[in-house]
C-alpha positions as CSV (number, residue, x, y, z in Angstrom):
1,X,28.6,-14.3,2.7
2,X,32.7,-14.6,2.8
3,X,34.1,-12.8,5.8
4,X,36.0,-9.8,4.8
5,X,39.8,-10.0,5.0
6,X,41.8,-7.3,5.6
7,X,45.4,-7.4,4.1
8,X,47.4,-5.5,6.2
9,X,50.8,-5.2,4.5
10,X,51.8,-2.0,2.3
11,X,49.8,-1.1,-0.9
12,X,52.9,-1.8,-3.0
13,X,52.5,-5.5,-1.8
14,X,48.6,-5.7,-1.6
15,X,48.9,-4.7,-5.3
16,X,51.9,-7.3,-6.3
17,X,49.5,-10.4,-5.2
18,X,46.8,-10.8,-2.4
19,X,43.9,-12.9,-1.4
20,X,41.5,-12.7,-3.8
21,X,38.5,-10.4,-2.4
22,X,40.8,-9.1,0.3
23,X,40.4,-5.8,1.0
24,X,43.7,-3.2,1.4
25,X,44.3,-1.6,5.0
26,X,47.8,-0.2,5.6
27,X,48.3,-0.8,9.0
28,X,49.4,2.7,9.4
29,X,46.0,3.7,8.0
30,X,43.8,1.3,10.3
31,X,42.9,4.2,12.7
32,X,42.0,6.3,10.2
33,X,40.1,4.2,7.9
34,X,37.8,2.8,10.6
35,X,35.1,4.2,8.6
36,X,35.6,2.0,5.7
37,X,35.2,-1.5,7.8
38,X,32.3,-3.8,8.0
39,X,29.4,-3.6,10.9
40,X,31.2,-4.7,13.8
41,X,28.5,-7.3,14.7
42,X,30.0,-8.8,11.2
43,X,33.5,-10.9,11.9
44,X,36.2,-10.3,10.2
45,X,40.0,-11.6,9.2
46,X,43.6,-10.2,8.7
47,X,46.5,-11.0,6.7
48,X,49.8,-9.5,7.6
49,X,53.3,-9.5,9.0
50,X,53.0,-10.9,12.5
51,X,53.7,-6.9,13.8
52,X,51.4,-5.8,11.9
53,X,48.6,-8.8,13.6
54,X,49.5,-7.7,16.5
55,X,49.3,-4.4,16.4
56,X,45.9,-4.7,14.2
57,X,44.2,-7.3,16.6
58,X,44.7,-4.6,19.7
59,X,43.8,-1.9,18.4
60,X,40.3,-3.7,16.7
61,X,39.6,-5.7,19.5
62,X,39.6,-2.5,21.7
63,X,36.7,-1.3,18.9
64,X,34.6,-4.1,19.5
65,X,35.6,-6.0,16.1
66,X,35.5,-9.3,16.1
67,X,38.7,-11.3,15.1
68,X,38.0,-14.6,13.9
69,X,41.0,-15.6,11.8
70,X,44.9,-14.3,11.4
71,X,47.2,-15.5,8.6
72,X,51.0,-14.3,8.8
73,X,51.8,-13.6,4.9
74,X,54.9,-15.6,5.4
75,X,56.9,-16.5,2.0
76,X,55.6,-19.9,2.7
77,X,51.9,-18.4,3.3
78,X,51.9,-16.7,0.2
79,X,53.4,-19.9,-2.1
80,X,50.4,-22.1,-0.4
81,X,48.2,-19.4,-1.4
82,X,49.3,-19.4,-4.9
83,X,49.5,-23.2,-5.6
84,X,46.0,-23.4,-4.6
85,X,45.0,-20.0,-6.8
86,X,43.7,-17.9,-4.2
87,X,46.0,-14.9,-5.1
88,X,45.2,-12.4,-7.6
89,X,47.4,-9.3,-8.7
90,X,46.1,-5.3,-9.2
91,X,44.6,-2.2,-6.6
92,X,41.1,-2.5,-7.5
93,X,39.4,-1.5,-4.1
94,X,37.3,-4.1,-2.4
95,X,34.0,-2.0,-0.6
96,X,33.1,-3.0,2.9
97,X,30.8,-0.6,4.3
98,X,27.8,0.1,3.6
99,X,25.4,3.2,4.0
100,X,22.6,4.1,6.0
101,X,20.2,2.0,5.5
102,X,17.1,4.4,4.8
103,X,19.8,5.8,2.4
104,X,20.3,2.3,0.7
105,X,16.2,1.7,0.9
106,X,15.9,5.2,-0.8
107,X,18.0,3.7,-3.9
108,X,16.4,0.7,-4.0
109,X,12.6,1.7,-3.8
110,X,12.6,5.5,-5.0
111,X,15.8,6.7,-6.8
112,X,14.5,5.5,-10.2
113,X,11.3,8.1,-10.3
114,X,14.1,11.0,-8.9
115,X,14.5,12.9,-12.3
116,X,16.9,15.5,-11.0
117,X,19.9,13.3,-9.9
118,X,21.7,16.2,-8.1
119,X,21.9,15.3,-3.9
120,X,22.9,17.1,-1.0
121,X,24.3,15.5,1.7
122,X,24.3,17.7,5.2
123,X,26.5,17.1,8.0
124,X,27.9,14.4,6.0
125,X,30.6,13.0,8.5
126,X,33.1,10.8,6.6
127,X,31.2,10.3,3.3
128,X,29.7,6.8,3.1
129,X,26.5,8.2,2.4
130,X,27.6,10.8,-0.3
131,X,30.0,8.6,-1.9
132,X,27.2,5.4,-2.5
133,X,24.5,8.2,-3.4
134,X,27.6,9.2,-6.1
135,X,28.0,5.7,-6.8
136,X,24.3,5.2,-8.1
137,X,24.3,8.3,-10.3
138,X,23.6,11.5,-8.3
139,X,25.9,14.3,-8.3
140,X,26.5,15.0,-5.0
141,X,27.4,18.1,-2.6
142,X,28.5,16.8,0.6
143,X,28.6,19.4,3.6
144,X,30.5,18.9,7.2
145,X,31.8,21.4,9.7
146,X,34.9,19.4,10.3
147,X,37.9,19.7,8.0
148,X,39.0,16.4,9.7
149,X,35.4,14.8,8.2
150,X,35.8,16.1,4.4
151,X,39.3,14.7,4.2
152,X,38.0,11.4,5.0
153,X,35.0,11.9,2.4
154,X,37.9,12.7,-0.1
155,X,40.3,10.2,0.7
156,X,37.1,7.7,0.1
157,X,35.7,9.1,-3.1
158,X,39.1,8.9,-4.5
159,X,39.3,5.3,-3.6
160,X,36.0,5.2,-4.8
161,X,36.8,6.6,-7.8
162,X,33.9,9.1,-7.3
163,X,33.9,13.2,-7.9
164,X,32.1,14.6,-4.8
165,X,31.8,18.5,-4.5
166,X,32.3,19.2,-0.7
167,X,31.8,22.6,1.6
168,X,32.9,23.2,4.7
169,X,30.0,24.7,6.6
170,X,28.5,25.1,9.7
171,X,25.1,24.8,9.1
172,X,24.1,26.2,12.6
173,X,25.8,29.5,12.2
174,X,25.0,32.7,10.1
175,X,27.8,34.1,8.1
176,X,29.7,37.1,9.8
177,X,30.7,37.9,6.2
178,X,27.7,38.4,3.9
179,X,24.7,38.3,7.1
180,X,23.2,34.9,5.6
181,X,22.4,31.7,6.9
182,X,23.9,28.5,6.0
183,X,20.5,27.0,3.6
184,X,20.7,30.5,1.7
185,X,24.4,30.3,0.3
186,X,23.3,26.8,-1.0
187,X,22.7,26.4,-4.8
188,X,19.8,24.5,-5.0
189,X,17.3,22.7,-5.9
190,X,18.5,19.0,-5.2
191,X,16.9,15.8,-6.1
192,X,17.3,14.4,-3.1
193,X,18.5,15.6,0.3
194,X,20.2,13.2,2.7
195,X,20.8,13.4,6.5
196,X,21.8,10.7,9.0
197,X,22.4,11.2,12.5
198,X,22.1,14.8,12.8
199,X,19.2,17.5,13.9
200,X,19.2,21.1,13.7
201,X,15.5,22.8,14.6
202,X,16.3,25.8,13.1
203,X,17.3,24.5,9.9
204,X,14.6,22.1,9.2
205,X,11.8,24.7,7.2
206,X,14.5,26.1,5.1
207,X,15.9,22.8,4.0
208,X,12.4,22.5,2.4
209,X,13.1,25.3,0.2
210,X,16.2,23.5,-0.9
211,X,14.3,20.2,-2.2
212,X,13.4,20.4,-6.6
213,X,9.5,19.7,-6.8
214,X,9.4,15.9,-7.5
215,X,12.9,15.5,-5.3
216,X,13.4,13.9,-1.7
217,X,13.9,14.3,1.9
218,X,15.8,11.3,3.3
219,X,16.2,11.6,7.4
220,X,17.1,9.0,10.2
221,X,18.5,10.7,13.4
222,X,17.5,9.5,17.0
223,X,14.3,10.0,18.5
224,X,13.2,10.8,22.4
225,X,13.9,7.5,24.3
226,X,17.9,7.4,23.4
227,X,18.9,8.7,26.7
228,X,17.9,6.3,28.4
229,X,20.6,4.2,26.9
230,X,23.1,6.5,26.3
231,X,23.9,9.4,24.0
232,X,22.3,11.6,23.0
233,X,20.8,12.6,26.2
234,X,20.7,16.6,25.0
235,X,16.5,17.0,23.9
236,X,17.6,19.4,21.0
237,X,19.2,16.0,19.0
238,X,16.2,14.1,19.7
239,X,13.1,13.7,17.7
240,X,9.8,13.7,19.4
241,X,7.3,10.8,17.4
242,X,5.7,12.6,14.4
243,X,7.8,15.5,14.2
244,X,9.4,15.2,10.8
245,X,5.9,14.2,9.8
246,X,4.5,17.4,10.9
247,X,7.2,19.7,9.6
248,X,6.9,17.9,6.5
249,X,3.3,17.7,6.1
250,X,3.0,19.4,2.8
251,X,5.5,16.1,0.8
252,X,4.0,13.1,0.5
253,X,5.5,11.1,2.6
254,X,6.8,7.6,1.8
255,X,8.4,6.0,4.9
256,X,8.1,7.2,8.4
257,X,9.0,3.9,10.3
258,X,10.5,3.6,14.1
259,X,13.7,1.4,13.7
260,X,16.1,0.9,16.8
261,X,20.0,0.3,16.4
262,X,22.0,-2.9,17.6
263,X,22.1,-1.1,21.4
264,X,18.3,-0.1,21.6
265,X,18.0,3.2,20.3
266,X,15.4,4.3,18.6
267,X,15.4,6.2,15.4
268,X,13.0,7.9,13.1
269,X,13.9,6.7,9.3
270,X,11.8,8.9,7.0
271,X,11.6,9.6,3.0
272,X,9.4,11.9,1.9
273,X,8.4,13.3,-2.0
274,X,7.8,17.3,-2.4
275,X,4.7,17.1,-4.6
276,X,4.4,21.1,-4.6
């Protein structure tokens, strides 16, 4: 596998000629675009103005990317470049991240025998997940409390070139408005409902109600053992073993596998079918 190369310079010159496969990352945009980079276990290069290396190798050093390479897009640079036909002219955007992986295993093994293709993504963060679920064919409803978190799903669909409906929601908090909770002002059914990294008790019988009969629950969020390495340490965002299992008893259930992140912590990846 190539390692990723991140060009740096403005779009205006990304687009006029670049390295072919590069990948376009204003440095102006670094910080917010973090999102959008490889696995950080996964080395990377840059291509840029010597300013904007340096400024780009601080800043994702102090991240915990690895740096393996720097080429200053020099006039001479670019001419060797050319000569040996390694630059290519257009915008088309060059992916890098990836999704969850029980999100990815969902596509691969069960997405086929989903018939409704309509997805719901809760507390969806910056929008990988949403935006790859769009990418395979679902129509997807991404939800986040955080303004700041649905402007980066946007930003990424539209680089994406993908049409994701988004709602800014707090899904732990009844409306003062119309008296309802956050599952009941939520136009189901959904194929398939997604959610990574986040656990709300409360929420977890009504989102049920949500699924279509023949949809999915996909889950991984930490489980009991986490503090001991970190965060979370709080019992509320941690699942005990067999929980989702339980709560979830009535959908036949497809994965429920203990997989632990690059620092040790364990997670509960589950997909489960409603058959009823």
């Amino acid at each position: 596998m190539p390692i990723p190369v991140l060009d740096l310079r403005s779009v205006l010159a990304f687009n006029q000629s670049h390295i072919i496969n590069s990948a376009s990352f204003p440095i102006e945009e670094l910080s917010d675009r973090l999102h959008e980079l490889p696995v950080r276990t996964r080395p990377i290069e840059l291509f840029g103005s010597l300013e904007q290396l340096q400024k780009a190798t601080a800043f994702l050093s102090g991240k915990g990317y690895l740096i393996v390479n720097r080429q200053v897009a020099s006039e001479k640079k670019l001419l060797q470049l050319k000569q040996s036909e390694k630059l290519v002219s257009g915008g088309a955007y060059q992916r890098l991240w990836q999704p969850a992986a029980i999100v990815k295993r969902f596509i691969q093994s069960y997405a086929a025998d989903c018939e409704n293709k309509s997805g719901l993504d809760l507390a969806c963060g910056s929008g990988r997940d949403s935006v790859y679920m769009s990418m395979q064919g679902f129509t997807m409803t991404a939800i986040d409390y955080l303004p700041s978190a649905l402007e980066k799903l946007s930003d990424l669909a539209g680089r994406c070139e993908q049409s994701i409906h988004v709602i800014q929601l707090d899904l732990e908090k009844t409306s003062e408005e119309t008296n309802k909770n956050p599952f009941e002002v939520l136009a189901g059914p959904f194929g398939c409902v997604t959610v990574v990294r986040y656990l709300h008790r409360p929420g977890l019988a009504q989102l049920k109600s949500l699924i279509d009969v023949g949809g999915y629950i996909v889950y991984q969020t930490f489980m009991k053992g986490c503090e001991e390495f970190g965060s979370p340490k709080n019992p509320r965002f941690l699942l005990e073993a067999g929980e989702l299992a339980n709560i979830f008893s009535d959908f036949e259930i497809l994965v429920d596998d203990v997989e632990y992140l690059a620092d040790g912590r364990p997670t509960n990846c589950f997909i489960a079918k409603r058959i009823i």
